[in-house]
C-alpha positions in Angstrom: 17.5 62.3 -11.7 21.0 63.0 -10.3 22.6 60.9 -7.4 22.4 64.0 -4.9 18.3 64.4 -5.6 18.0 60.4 -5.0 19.7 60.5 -1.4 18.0 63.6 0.1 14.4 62.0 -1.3 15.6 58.9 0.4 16.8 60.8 3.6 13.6 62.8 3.6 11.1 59.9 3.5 13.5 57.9 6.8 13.2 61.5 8.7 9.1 62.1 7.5 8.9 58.2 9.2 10.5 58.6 12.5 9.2 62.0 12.7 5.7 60.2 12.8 6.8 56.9 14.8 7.7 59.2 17.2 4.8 61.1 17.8 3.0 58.1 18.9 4.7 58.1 22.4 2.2 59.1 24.9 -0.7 59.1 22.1 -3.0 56.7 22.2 -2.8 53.9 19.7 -5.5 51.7 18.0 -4.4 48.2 17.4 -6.9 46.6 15.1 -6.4 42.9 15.3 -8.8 40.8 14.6 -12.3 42.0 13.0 -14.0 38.4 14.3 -15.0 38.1 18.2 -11.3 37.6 20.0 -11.1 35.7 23.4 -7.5 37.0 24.2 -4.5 39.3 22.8 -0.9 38.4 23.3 1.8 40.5 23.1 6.0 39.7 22.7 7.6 42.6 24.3 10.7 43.8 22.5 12.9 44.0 25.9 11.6 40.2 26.8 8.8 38.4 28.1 5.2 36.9 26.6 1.8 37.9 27.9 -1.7 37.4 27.7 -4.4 39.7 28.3 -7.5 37.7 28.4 -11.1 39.4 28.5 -13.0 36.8 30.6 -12.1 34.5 33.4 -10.1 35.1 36.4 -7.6 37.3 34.7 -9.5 39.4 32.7 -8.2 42.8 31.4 -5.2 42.0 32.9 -1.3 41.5 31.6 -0.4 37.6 32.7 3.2 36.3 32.0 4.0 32.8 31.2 4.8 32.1 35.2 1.3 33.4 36.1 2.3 36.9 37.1 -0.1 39.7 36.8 1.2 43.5 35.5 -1.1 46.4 35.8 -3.4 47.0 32.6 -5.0 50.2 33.2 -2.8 51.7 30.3 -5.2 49.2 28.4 -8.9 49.3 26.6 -10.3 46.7 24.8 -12.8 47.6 21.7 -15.1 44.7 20.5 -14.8 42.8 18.4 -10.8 42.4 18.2 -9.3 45.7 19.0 -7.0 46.6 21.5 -6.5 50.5 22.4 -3.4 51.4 24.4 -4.3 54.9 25.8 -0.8 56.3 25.9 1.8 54.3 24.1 5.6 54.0 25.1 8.8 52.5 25.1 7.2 49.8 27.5 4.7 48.5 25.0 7.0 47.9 22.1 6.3 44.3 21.0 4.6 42.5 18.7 0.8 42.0 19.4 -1.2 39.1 18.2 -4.9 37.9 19.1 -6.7 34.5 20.2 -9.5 33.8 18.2 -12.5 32.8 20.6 -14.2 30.2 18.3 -11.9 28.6 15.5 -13.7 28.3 12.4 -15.6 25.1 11.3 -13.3 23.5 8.8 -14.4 23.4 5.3 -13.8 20.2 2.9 -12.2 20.9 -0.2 -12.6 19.1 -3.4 -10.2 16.9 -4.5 -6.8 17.9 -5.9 -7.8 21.5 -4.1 -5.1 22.9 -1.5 -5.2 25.9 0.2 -1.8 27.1 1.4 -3.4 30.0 4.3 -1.2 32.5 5.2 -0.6 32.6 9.0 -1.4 36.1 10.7 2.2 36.9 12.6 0.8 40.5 14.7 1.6 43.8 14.3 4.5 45.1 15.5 4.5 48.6 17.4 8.4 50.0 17.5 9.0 53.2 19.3 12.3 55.4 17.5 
């Protein structure tokens, strides 16, 4: 395969990407976190700041900053057991978007000379091109 036919499948595949990344502003997007009961989602917003949207309690449904702050969460669903739906996605919502389990799981004793290395659950990220 020549040089010139690498580069253009190369350039193809970025523009087929993008083309679809960028459909997804002002669709509604299904973030599928957690398939286990959740009692929050969190969310690190690419332009700055961390919240919590917890579904029972004082605050629930609702966008809460680390300072207490509430921001509107109509934009929002939540989907049980551990999916969050944002009904029309944009710039705003780029983060990464994690989950709070609501029961940890009853730890488990291995045998000896057993370890179990587990590998830690970071989010998804949602990026808008």
């Amino acid at each position: 395969m020549r040089l010139s036919s690498v580069i253009f499948l190369v350039f193809l595949t970025a523009f087929s990407y993008a083309s679809f990344l960028s459909t997804l502003v002002g669709q509604e997007v299904t973030l599928q976190l957690s398939i286990k009961p959740v009692k929050a989602f969190t969310r690190k917003l690419t332009r700055g700041g961390f919240h919590t949207y917890n579904l029972s309690g004082k605050n629930k449904e609702v966008w809460v900053d680390e300072s207490g702050e509430a921001y509107p969460s109509n934009n929002f669903a939540f989907k049980a057991p551990g999916t969050l739906i944002i009904k029309k996605a944009n710039n705003a919502n780029a983060g990464t978007y994690n989950f709070i389990p609501k029961n940890t799981e009853p730890t488990t004793t291995l045998p000896p000379n057993v370890h179990v290395d587990p590998v830690p659950f970071d989010g998804v990220t949602l990026v808008f091109l």
